[in-house]
N, C-alpha and C positions, 0 to 999 in steps of 0.2 A: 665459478661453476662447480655444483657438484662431482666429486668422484664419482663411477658408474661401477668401483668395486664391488660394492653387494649389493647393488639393486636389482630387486626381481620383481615380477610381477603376478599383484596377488588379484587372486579368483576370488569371486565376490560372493560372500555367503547368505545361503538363506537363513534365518534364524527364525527357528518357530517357535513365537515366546510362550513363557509361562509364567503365571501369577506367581507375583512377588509382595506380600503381604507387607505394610509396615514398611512402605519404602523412606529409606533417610537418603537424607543431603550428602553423607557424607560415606566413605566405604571403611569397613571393621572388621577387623582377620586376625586370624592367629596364624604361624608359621608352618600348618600342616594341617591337613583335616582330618588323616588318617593316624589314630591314637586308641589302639584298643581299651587303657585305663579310662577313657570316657563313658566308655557300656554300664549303662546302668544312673546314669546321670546325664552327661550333657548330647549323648546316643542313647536308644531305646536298648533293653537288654538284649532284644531277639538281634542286633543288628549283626550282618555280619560285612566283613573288610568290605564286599563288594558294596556295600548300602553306605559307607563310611562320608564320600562324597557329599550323596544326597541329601546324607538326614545333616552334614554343615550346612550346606547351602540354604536347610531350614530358618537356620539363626543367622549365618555370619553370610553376607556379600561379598568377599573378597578375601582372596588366600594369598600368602604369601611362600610363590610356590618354589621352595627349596631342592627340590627331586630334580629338578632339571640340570641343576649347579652337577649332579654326580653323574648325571646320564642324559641322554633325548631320550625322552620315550617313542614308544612303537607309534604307529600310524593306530593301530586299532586301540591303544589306550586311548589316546589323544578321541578321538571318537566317543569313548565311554565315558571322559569328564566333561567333554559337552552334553551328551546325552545325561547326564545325570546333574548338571545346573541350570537355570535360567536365565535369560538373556541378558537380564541386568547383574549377572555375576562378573566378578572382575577376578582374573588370575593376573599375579604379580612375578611374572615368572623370573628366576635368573639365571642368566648367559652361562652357558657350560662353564665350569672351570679349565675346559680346556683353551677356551681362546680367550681369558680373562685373568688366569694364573699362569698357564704352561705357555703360551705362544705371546701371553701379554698384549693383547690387543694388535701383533703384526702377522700380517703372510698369512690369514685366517677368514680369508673373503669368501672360501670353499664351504668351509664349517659355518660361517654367520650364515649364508645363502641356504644351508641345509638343516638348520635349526630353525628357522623362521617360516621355512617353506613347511617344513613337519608341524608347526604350531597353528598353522594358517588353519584349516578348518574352526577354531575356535572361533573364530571372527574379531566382533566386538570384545568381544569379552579378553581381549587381550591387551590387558594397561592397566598399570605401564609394566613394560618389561623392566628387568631390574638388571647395572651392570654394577656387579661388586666387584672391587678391587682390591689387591693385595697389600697389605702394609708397606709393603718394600716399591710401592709406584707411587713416589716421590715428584716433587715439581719438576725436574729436568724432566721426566715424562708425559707433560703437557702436549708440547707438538704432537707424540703418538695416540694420547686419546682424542685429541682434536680431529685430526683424520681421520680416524676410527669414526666419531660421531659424524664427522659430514658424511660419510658415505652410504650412511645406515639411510634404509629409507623410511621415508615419512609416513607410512601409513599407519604405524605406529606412535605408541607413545613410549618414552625411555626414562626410567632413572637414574641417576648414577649415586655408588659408594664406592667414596675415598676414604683411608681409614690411616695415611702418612700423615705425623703429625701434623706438620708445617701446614698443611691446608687446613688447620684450623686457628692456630696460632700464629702465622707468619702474616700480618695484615696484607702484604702484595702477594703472596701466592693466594692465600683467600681470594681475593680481589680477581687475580686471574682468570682463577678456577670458574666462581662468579660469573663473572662477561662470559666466559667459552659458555657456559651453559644456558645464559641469558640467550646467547649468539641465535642460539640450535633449540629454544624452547622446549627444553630439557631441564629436570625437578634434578634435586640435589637431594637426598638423603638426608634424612637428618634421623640420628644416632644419639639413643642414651642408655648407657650400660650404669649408669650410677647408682639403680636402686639393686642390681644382684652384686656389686661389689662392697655394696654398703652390709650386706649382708656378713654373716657370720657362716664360715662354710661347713657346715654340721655335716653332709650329706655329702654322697659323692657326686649327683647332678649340680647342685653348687658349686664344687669345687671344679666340675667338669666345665659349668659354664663360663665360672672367672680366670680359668687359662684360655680359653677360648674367645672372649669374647673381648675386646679392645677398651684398654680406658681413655676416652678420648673428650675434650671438653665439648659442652655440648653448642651447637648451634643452629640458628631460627631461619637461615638463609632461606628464602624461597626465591626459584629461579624463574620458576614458568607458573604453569595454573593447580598443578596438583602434589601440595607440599604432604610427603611420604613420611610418616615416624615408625620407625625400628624402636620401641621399649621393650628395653630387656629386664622383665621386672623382678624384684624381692621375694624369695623362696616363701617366706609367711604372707599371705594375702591380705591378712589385712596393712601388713606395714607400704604399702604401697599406694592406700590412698593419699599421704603426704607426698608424694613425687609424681601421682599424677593428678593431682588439683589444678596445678599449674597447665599441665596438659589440657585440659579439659577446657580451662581458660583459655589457652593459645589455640585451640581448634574451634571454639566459639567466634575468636577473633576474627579468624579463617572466614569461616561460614560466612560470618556477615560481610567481608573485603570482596564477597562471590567467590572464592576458592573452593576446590573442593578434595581435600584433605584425605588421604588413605593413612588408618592408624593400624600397625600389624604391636600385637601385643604377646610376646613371649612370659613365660616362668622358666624355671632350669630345667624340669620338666616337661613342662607344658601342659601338663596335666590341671593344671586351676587356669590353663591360659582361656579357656571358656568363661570360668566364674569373674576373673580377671579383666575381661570385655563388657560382662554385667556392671561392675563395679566403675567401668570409665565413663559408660553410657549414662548410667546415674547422674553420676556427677557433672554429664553435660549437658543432659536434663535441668538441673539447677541452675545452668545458665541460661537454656534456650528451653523453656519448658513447651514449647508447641513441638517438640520431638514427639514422633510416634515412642512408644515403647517398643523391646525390642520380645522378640517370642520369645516363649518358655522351654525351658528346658522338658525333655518327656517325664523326668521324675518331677519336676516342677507343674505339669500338668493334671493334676487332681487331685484328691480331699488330703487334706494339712501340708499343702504345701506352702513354702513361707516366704516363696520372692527370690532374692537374691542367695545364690550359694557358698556363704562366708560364713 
């Protein structure tokens, strides 16, 4: 039997849709929508922060939304970023760092119940939630996130990241990890930092990102139906179509198994993480050419523009 620790009950939302031009198979995000260096390029110049939402939700289906890891937002935010996507937008949101770092998945029934209740107007548009985990939650801490997911309720969809070696290299904690998620049809993260370590750290967002971000091998596991990639990409944009070819390939593979695949696509910046989403779709184009294209950029919308922004 389920735990009844954080189960609530959620209020069923009206969503009043709106046209979603160019719908694909699969969902394509960057790590934030909100990036004022985009003005001018991949946002219209007039825009301002309050439009910052909208004019992504132009291009990209689904965010990977990292604001939530530092805080909940208000009740009347939460309002504003529905009001400003459409029903087939996907936020990927993730679990405070207070019950995921500080409390570590225990004695945090209060908090999980009052973060998901604040998220709840979103409706649909909520999946998966994302739970990230701290380096240091090792496999003796299996029984704690085991519990932690049975008790989570199902109206949602969840993913998790582990980032303790051993669950990638130790073939039975793998394997563990695996089944518990298989168990509770719950996605497994899959993490690749290779192409900004591969890099040369000229810069200080480089150098910012490779203490920051884990070198960890990579792996294809899919646990349930929506295999999640975190690519942390190569500060020069074009070195990055060599590491994500392969991508583009394993997300083809996707598609056709019925899967349906959410690819969140970083730089150390983030600032090419737009043109950088251009460049994957491309090339998954070449595999599955019945893809719609994806919309243009507003400087990409009229006389000499050239396509892709590389």
């Amino acid at each position: 039997m389920r735990p009844q620790g954080f189960e609530i009950k959620l209020t069923p939302v009206t969503v009043v849709s709106m046209s979603t031009p160019n719908p694909l198979p699969y969902y394509l995000g960057a790590p934030l929508w909100a990036n004022k260096d985009w003005k001018g390029g991949f946002f219209s110049n007039a825009a301002r922060p309050a439009d910052f939402l909208a004019e992504y939700a132009r291009f990209f289906n689904a965010v990977e939304g990292n604001t939530t890891f530092y805080s909940v937002p208000s009740a009347a935010m939460v309002q504003r970023w529905r009001a400003s996507t459409p029903a087939g937008f996907r936020f990927s949101f993730k679990f405070p760092r207070t019950i995921t770092h500080e409390a570590r998945l225990q004695h945090c029934g209060a908090d999980v119940r009052a973060f998901l209740t604040r998220m709840e107007p979103l409706g649909e548009r909520l999946q998966p939630f994302m739970i990230q985990l701290p380096g240091r939650f090792g496999p003796d801490s299996l029984p704690v996130l085991a519990r932690f997911l049975e008790a989570l309720p199902m109206d949602h969809a969840y993913a998790v990241e582990v980032r303790h070696p051993a669950f990638f290299t130790d073939p039975v904690c793998r394997a563990a990890y695996d089944r518990m998620l298989e168990a509770q049809g719950m996605d497994r993260v899959i993490f690749d930092s290779r192409p900004v370590h591969s890099a040369t750290a000229l810069d200080q967002p480089t150098r910012e990102a490779q203490e920051r971000k884990p070198r960890l091998p990579v792996q294809l596991d899919v646990t349930a139906s929506r295999p999640l990639l975190r690519y942390i990409g190569h500060p020069v944009l074009v070195e990055n179509r060599r590491w994500l070819l392969p991508w583009a390939a394993q997300t083809a593979r996707w598609l056709e198994a019925g899967l349906v695949p959410y690819v969140f696509l970083h730089t150390p910046d983030n600032r090419e993480a737009p043109a950088l989403a251009q460049l994957f779709h491309a090339l998954l184009q070449e595999r599955l050419p019945h893809l719609p294209p994806l919309p243009v950029f507003p400087v990409q919308d009229g006389p000499g523009s050239h396509g892709l922004l590389l």
